[in-house]
N, C-alpha and C positions, 0 to 999 in steps of 0.2 A: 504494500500500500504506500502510495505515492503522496506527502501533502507539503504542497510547496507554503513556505510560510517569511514571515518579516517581521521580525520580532526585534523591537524598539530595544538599542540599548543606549542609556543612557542621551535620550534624544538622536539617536540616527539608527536608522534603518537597517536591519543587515536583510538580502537576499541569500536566499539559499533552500535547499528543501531538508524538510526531516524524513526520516523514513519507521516506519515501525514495519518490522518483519512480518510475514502470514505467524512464523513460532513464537515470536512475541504477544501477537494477537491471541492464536487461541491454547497460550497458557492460560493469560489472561479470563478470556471467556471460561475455559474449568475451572479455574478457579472461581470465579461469580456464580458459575453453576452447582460446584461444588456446594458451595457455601450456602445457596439458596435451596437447595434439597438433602441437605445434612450429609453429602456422605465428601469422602475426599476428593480433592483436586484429581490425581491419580486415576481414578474408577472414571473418570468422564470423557469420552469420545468427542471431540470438535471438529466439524469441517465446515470451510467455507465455500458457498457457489455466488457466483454471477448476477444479480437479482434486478436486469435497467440499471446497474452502473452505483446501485448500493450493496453493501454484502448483507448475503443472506448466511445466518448461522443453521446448523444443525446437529445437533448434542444427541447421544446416546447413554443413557445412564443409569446406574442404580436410582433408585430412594430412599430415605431410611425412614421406616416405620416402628412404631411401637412393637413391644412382645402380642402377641394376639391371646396367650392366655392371661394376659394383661387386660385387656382391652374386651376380652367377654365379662370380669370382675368390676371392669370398673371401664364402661364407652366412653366417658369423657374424656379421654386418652385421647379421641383421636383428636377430638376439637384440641388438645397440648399439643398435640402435632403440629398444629395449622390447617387442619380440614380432611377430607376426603385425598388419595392423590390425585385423583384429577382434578381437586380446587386446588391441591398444593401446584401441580406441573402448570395450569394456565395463571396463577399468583407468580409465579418463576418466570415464565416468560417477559414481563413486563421486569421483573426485577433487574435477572440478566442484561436486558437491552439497555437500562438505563446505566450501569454499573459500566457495562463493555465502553459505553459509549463517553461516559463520566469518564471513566481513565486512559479511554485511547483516543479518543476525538473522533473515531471510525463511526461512519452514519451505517446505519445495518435499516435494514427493510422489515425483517423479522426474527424469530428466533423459532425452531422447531426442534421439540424435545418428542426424543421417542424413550420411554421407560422399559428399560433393558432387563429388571431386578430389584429384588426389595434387601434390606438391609436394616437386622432388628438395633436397635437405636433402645436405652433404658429408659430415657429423660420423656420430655413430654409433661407439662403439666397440667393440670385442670383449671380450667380457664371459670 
């Protein structure tokens, strides 16, 4: 990714471009992804496509879920979670994008997560 910029020092202008690499970028993205579905940077698959000239992300990934003989004792477990997974994966998508975008300046179109696996997680509180 290519962003030519000008970046005032001290009242004058310097020309030049910055570069942020594709492996820069989607460490980046696992990580934000990571983070946003509790499991590690590491378990997250990134790739990027072409999207009319903004990038499109697409994440492959565990999630980490409460114990389920937890969670038959006691449902409010999952609302500790942050919901159902598919309100946690569509709550992440907007997290992601804003986070990717917040530290790399990279304009992304979308973000698509496919849920690969679950991953029991102790924590969880009751809300």
């Amino acid at each position: 990714m290519n962003m030519t910029a000008e970046t005032p020092v001290r009242g004058t202008a310097l020309a030049g471009h910055n570069r942020i690499s594709t492996q820069a970028l989607t460490s980046v993205a696992r990580a934000a992804a990571g983070e946003a579905l509790g499991v590690p940077a590491h378990d997250v698959r990134a790739e990027w496509s072409d999207d009319d000239g903004l990038l499109a992300l697409s994440l492959v990934m565990p999630v980490a879920v409460p114990n389920l003989t937890m969670v038959l004792r006691d449902p409010g477990r999952i609302a500790g979670f942050g919901g159902s997974i598919w309100d946690r994966a569509v709550a992440a998508k907007a997290q992601i994008l804003g986070r990717v975008t917040e530290l790399t300046g990279a304009q992304l179109s979308r973000v698509d997560i496919r849920i690969s696996g679950a991953t029991m997680r102790g924590g969880g509180r009751v809300r």
